[in-house]
BAKOLVEX-536763 format. One record per residue: residue in one letter; x, y, z of N, C-alpha, C in turn; residue number from 1. Coordinates in steps of 0.001 Angstrom, whole numbers, m for minus. Each point is the difference from the previous one (the first is absolute). Layout:
<pts>
pt res A; n_X X; n_Y Y; n_Z Z; ca_X X; ca_Y Y; ca_Z Z; c_X X; c_Y Y; c_Z Z; n NUM
...
</pts>
This chain:
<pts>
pt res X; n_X 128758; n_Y 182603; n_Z 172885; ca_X m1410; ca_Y m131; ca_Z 222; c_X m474; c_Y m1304; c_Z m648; n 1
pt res X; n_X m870; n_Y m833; n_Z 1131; ca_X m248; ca_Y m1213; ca_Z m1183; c_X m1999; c_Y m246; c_Z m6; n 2
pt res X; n_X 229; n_Y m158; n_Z m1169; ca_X m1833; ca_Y 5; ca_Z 196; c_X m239; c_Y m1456; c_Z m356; n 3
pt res X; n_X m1442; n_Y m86; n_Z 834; ca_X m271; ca_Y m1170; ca_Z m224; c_X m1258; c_Y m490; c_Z m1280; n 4
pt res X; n_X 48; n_Y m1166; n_Z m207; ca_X m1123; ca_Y m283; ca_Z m1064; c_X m1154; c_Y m577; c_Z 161; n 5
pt res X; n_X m1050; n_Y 333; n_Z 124; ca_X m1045; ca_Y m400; ca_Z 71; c_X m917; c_Y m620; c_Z m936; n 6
pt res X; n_X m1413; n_Y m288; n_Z 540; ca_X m629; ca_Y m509; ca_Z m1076; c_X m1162; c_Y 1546; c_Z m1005; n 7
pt res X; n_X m35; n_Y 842; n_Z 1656; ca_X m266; ca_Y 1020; ca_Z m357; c_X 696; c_Y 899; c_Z m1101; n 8
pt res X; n_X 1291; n_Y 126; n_Z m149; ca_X 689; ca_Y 1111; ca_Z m287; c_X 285; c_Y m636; c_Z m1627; n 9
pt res X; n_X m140; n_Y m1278; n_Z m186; ca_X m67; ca_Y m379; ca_Z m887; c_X m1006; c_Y m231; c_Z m848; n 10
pt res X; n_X m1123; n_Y 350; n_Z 739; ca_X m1289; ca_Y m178; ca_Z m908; c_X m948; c_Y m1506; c_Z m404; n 11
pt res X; n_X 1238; n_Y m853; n_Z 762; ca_X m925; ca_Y m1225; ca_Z m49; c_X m670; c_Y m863; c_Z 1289; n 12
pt res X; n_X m1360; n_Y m510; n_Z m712; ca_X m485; ca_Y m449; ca_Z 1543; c_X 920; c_Y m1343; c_Z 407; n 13
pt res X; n_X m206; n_Y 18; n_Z 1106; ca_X 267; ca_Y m1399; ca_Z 1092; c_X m590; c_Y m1365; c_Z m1046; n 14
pt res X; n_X 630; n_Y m872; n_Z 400; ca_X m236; ca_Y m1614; ca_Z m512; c_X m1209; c_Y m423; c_Z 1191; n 15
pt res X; n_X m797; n_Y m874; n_Z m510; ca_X m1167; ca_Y m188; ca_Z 499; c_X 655; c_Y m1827; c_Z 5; n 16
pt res X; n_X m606; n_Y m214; n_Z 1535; ca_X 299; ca_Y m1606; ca_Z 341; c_X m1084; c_Y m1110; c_Z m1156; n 17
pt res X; n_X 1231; n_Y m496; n_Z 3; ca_X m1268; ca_Y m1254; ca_Z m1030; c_X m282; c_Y m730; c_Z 569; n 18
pt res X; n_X m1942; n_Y m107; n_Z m450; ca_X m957; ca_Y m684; ca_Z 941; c_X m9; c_Y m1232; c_Z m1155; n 19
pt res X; n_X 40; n_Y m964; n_Z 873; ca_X m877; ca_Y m1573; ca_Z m1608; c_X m1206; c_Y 12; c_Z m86; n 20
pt res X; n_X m198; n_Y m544; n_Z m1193; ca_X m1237; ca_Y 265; ca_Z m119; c_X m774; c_Y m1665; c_Z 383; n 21
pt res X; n_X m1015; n_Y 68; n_Z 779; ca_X m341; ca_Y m1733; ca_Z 602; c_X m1236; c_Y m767; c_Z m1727; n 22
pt res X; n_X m347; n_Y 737; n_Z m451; ca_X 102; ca_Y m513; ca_Z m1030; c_X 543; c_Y m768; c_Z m1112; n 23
pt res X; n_X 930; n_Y 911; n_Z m349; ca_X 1109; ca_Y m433; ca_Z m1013; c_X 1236; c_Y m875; c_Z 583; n 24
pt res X; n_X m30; n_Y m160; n_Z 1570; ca_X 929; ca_Y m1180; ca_Z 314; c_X m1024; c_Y m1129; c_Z 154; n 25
pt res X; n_X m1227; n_Y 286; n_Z 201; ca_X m1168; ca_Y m1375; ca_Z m396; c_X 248; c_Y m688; c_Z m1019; n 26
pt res X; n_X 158; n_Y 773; n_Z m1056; ca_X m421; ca_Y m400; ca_Z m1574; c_X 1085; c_Y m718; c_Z m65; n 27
pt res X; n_X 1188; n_Y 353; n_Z 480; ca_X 1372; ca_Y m355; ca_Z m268; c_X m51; c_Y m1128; c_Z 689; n 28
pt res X; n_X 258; n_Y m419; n_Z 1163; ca_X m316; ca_Y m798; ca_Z 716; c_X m949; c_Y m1351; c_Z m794; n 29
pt res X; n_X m1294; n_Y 216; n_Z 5; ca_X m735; ca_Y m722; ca_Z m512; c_X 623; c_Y m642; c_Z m1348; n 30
pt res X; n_X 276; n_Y 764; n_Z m496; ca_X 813; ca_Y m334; ca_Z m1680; c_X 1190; c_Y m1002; c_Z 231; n 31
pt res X; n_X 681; n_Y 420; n_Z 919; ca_X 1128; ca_Y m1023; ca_Z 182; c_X m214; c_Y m1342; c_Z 533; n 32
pt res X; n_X m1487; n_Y 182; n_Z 1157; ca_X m627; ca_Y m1143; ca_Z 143; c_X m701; c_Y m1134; c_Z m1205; n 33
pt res X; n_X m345; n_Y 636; n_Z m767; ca_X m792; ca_Y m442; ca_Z m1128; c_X 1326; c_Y m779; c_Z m825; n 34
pt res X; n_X 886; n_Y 545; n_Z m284; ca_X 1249; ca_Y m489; ca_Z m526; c_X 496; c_Y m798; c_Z m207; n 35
pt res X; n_X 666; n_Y 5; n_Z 1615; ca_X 381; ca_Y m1562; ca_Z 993; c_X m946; c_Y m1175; c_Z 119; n 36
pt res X; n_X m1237; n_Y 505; n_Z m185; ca_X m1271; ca_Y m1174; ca_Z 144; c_X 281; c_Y m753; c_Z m1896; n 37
pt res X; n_X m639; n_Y 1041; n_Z m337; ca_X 222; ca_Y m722; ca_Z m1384; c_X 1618; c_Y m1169; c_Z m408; n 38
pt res X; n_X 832; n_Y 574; n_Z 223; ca_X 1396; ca_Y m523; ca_Z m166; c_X m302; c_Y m1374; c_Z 1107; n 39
pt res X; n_X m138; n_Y m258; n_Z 1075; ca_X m54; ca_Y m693; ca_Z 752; c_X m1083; c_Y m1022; c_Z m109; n 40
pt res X; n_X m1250; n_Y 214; n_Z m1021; ca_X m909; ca_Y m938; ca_Z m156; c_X 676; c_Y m970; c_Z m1714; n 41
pt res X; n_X 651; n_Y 1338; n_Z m596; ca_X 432; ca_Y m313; ca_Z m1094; c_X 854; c_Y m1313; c_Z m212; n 42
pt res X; n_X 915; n_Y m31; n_Z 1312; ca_X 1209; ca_Y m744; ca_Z 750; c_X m959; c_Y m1267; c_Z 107; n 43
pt res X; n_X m185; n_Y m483; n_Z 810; ca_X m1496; ca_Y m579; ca_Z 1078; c_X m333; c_Y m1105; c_Z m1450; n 44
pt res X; n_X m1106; n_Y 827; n_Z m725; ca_X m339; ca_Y m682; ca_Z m1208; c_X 859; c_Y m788; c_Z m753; n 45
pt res X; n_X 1176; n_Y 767; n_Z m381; ca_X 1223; ca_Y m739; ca_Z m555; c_X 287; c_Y m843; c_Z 411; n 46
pt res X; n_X 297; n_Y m270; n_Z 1024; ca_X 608; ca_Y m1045; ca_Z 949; c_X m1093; c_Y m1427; c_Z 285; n 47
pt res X; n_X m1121; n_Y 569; n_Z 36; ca_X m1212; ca_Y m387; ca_Z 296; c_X 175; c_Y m1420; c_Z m1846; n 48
pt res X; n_X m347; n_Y 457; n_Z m820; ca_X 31; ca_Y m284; ca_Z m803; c_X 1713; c_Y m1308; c_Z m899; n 49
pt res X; n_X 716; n_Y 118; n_Z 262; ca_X 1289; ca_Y m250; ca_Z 296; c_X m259; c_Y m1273; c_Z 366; n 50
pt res X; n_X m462; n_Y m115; n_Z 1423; ca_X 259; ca_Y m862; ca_Z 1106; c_X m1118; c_Y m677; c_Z 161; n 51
pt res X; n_X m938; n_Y 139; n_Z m737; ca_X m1290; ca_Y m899; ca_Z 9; c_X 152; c_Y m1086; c_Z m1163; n 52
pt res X; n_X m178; n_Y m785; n_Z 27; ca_X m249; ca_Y m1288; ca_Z m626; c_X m1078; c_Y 227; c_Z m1146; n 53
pt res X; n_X 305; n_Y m585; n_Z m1904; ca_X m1043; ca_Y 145; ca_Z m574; c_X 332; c_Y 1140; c_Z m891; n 54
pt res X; n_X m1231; n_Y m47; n_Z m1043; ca_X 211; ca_Y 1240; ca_Z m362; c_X m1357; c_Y 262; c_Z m664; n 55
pt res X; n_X m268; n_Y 656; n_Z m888; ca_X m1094; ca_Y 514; ca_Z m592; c_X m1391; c_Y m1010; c_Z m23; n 56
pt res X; n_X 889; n_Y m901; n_Z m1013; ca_X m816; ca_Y m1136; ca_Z m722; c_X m728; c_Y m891; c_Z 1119; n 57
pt res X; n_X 942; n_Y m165; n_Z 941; ca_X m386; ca_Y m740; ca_Z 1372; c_X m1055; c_Y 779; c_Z 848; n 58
pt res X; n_X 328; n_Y 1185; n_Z m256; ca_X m1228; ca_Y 1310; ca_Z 1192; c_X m1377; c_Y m335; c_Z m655; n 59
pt res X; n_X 242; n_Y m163; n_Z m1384; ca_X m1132; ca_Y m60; ca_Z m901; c_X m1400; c_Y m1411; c_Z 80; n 60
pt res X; n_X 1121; n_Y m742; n_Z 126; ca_X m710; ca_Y m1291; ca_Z m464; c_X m69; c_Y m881; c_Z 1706; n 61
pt res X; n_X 210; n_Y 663; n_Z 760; ca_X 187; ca_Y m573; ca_Z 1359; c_X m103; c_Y m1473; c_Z 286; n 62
pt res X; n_X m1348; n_Y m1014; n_Z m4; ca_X m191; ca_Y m1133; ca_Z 764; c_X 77; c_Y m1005; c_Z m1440; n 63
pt res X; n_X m243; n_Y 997; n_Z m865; ca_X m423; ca_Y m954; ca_Z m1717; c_X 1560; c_Y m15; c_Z m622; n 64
pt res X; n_X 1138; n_Y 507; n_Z 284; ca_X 1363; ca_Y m279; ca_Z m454; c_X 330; c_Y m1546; c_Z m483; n 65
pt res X; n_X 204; n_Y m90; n_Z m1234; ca_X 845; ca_Y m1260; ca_Z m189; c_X 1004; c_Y 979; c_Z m448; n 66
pt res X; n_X 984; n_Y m1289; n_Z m708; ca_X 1138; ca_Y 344; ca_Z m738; c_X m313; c_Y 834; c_Z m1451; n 67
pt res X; n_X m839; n_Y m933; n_Z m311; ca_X m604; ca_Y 262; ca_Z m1347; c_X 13; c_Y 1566; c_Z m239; n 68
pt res X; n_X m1315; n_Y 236; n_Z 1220; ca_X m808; ca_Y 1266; ca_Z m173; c_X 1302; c_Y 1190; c_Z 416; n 69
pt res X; n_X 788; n_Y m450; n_Z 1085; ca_X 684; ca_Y 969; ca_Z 391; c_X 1251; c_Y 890; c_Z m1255; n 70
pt res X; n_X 290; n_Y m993; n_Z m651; ca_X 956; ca_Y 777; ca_Z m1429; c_X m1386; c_Y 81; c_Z m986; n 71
pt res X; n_X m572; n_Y m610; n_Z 168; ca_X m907; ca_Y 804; ca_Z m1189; c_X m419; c_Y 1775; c_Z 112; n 72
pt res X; n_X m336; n_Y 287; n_Z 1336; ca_X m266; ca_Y 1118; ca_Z 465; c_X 1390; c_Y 898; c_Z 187; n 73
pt res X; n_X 1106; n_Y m416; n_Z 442; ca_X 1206; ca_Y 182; ca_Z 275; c_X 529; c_Y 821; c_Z m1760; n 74
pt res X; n_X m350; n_Y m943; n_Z m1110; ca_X 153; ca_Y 348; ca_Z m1649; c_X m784; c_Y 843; c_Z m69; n 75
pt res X; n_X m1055; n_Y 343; n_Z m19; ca_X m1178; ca_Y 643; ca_Z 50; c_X 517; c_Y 1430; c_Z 587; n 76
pt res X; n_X m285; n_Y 305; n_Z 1540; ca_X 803; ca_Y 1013; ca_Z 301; c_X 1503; c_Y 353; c_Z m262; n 77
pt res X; n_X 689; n_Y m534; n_Z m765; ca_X 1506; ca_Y 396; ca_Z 96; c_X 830; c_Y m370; c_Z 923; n 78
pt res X; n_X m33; n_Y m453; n_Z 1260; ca_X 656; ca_Y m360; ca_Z 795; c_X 867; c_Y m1046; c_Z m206; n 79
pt res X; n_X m209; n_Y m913; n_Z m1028; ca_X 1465; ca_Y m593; ca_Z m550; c_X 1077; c_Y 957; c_Z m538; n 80
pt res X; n_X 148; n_Y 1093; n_Z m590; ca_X 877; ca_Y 1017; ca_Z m1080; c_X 711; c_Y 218; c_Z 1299; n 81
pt res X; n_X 1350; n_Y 568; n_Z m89; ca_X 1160; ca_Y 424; ca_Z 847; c_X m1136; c_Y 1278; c_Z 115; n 82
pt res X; n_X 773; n_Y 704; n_Z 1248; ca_X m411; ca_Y 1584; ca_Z 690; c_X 846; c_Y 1076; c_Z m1239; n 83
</pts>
């Protein structure tokens, strides 16, 4: 005699299909967007900065730059000292 097993005979209910929730793949979603943006502007800037000509003392003093003024300001902010 062979019996069979159920969900009945065992006392437990059936598995219920999993629904997503459109929320919480929003949030998720959005978050990973936010992420990649940040990292990618982070990049951008870096590079940005790098590859531009100049530096502080020069942003500062724009059309009025001599030599003079430019290490004076250059001492001033630190930008002579190693990184």
């Amino acid at each position: 005699m062979t019996t069979t097993v159920t969900a009945e005979t065992q006392n437990v209910q059936p598995r219920r299909s999993h629904k997503p929730h459109p929320i919480r793949d929003m949030v998720i979603k959005r978050s990973l967007i936010g992420i990649l943006t940040l990292v990618l502007v982070s990049i951008l800037v870096f590079a940005a900065t790098q590859v531009l000509p100049g530096n502080a003392a020069s942003a500062v003093l724009l059309n009025t730059a001599t030599p003079a003024r430019l290490h004076a300001l250059e001492t001033q902010l630190g930008l002579n000292r190693p990184a």
